[in-house]
N, C-alpha and C positions, 0 to 999 in steps of 0.2 A: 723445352730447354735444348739450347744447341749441343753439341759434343763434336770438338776440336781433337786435334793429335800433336801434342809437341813434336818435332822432331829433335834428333842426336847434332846439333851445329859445334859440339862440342866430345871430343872422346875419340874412340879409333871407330866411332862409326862417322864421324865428322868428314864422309869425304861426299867426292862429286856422285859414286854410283848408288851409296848408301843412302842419302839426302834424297837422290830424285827417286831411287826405287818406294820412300815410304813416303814421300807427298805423292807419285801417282796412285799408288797402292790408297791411300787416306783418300783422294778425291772419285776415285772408284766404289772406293765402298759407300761414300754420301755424305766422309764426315766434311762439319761447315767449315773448317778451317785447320792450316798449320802454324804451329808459332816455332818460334827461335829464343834463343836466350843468348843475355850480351854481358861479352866482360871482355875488355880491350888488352891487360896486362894483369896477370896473378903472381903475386908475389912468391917470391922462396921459403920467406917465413911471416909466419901472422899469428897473433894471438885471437884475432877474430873466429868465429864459427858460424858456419852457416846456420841462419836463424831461423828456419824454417823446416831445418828436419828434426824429429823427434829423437833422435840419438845425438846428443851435443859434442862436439869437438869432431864435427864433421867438415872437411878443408879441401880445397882442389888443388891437386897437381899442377902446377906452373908447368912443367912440361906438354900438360896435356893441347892437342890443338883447338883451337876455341875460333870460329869461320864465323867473319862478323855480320850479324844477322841480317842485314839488310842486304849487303850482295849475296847473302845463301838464298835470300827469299826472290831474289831476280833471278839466281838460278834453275828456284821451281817455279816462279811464273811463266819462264819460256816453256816448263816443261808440262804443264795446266793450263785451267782453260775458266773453269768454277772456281776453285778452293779458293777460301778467304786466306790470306797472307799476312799474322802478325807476330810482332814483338814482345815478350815476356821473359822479362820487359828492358825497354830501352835507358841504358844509364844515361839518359840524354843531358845532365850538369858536365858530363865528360867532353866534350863537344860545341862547338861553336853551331851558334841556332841558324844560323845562317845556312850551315853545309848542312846542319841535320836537314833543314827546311827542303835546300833541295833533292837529298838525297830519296827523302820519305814522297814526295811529290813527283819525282820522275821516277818511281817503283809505282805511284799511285797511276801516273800515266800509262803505264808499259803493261801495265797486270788487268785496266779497263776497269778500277777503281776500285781492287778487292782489298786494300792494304789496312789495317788495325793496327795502332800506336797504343802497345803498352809501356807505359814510361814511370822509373823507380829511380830511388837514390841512393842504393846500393846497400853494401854491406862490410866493404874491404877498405880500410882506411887509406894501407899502400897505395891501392887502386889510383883515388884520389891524390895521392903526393904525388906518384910518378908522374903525374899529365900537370903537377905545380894546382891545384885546387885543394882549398883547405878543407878537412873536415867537415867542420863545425860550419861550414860554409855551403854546404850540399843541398840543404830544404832551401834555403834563397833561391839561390841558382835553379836550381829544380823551376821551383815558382816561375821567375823569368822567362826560363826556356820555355815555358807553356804559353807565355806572353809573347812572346816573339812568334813562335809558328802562327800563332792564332794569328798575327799581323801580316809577317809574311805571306800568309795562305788568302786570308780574306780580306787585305785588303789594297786598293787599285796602285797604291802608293806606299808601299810599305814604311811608317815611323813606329820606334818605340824610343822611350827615353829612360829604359833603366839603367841601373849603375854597372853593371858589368858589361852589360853587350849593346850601346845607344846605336841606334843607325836611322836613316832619315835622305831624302833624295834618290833613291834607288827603285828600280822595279825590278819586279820576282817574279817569272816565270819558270815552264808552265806550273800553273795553280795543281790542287787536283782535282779528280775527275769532279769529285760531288761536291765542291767549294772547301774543299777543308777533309781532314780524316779522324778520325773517331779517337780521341785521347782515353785510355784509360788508366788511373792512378791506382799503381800498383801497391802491395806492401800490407802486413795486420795490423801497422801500428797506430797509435792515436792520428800522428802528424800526418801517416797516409789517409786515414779515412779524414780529417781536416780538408786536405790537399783537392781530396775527390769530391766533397761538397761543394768547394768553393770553383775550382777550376775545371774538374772532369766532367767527361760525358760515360765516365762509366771509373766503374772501383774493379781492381781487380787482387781481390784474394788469394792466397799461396796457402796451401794443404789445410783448409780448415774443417771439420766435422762441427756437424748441422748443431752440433751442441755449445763449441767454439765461434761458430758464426753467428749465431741469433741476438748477443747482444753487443755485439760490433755493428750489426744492421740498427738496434735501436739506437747505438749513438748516432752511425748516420742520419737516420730519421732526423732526430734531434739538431743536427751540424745543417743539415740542407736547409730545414726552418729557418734556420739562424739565418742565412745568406740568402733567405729568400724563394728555396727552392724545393719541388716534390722529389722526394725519393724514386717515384715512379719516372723521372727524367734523365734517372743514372742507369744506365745498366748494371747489373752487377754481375761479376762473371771470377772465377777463378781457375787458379793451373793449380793440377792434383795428380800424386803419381795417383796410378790404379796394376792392382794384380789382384786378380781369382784365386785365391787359395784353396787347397783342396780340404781343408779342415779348418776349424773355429779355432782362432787363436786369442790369448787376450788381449780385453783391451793396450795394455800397456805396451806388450811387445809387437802391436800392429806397425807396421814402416811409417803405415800414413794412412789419413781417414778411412780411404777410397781401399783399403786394401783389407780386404777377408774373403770368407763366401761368398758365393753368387746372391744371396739370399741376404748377406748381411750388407754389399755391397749394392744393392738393388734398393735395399731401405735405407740406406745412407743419401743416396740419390734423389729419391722420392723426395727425403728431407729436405735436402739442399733448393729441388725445385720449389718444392711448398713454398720455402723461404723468400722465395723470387730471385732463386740465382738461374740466370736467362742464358750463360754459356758459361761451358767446361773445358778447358783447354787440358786434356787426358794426357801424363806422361804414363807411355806403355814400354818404356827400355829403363833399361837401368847398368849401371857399370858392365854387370857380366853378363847382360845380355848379349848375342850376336844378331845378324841383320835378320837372319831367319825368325831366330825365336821373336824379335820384337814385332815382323810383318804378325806371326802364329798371334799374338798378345794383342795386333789392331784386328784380325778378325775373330778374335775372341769375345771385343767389345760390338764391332758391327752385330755378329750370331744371336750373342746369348743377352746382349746389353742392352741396345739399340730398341730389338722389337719390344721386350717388356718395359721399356719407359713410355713407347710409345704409346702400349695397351694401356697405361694405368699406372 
């Protein structure tokens, strides 16, 4: 199982020295990759809550800075050489496929072809009004946009003829390196793991414990049959905050799966891999962390994490 390091592309560690200090720091220590997180515009007010933390009526600051993840991630590929470089994930219905197409292909160029497309359809309704995109209109679009890069990317002439974004007579350069870049469909909900069946080359999970995951993987199972396909052709991979605590907490008030004792954290892990989840994209900062204590929290996972995954 791989193990990844989000970085902070967002908050007051959201800057140039903080960003490259913990991608070189993350590629030094061996982990496979960095990801980023995308939101173009946060609203003043929402009744929405982020759906994926375990404490509800959890919202972001519209003031806060938010560095949009693809030019943070050309910033740490100049500054690297190995780390894989992705998305988690990309609100890519926000966006015309055409720019994303290039945007995502000349990072794949310039990085020597380490780039991961995690691509989601958000959570923030405003989100979607401000850029004039409906709602209720996000899984289409979503769908599309997967259709179009896979066009753009692979093929010599790029045509699609769907109804939002048709195009036709054009060529698309440069490609990327390896023909194409690795989609993965983010999200726990039914319509994500649908999405991932049918269009992805990999599902990707947001804080799930090995208990919450197992029978989300059997509907996959189930969804890839249907379309014809082995589960074993998906990657499956998720982003999970993680922190060592120094004492057993319970289950309820844990932040997030990933988050107890070393010892409880270690079997959570095991779990996950059992499961056939083949990469962890590890968030080790959180609000009031500082840049120190978050480097202290990546070699806390290289030290104590790392080697006993690898033993067993």
């Amino acid at each position: 199982m791989e193990l990844g390091i989000v970085v902070p592309n967002a908050g007051r560690l959201a800057t140039a020295d903080a960003l490259y200090r913990i991608a070189e720091h993350a590629e030094a220590l061996g982990f496979a990759a960095v990801w980023t997180a995308d939101h173009l515009a946060l609203p003043v007010s929402t009744e929405a809550s982020y759906p994926y933390a375990r404490e509800r009526g959890l919202s972001l600051d519209p003031e806060w800075p938010f560095l949009e993840p693809l030019v943070a991630l050309a910033g740490i590929a100049a500054r690297t050489r190995r780390i894989g470089l992705g998305v988690s994930v990309y609100l890519a219905a926000l966006r015309h496929p055409i720019v994303t197409a290039k945007l995502v292909a000349s990072l794949d160029q310039l990085s020597a072809g380490r780039v991961l497309l995690g691509v989601g359809a958000g959570w923030l309704p405003e989100e979607y009004a401000a850029l004039g995109i409906g709602w209720s209109e996000r899984g289409r679009a979503l769908d599309e946009q997967i259709g179009c890069l896979r066009a753009l990317w692979g093929q010599a002439r790029p045509a699609h003829a769907g109804p939002r974004w048709p195009f036709a007579g054009i060529g698309f350069a440069p490609k990327p390196v390896r023909g194409s870049v690795p989609i993965w469909v983010g999200g726990n909900s039914l319509p994500a793991l649908r999405r991932a069946a049918r269009l992805g080359d990999g599902w990707h999970a947001i804080d799930l414990g090995p208990d919450e995951l197992r029978p989300r993987l059997e509907r996959l199972d189930a969804l890839c049959a249907e379309h014809g396909r082995r589960r074993e052709e998906i990657v499956v991979s998720m982003r999970a905050q993680i922190a060592i605590l120094p004492r057993p907490v319970p289950e309820a008030l844990r932040p997030g799966p990933l988050c107890g004792t070393l010892d409880e954290v270690l079997a959570d892990l095991r779990a996950l891999r059992a499961l056939g989840v083949g990469h962890l994209a590890l968030w080790p900062s959180a609000r009031e962390l500082d840049l120190d204590a978050t480097l202290a929290r990546m070699d806390e996972i290289a030290e104590r994490i790392a080697p006993a995954l690898a033993a067993g």
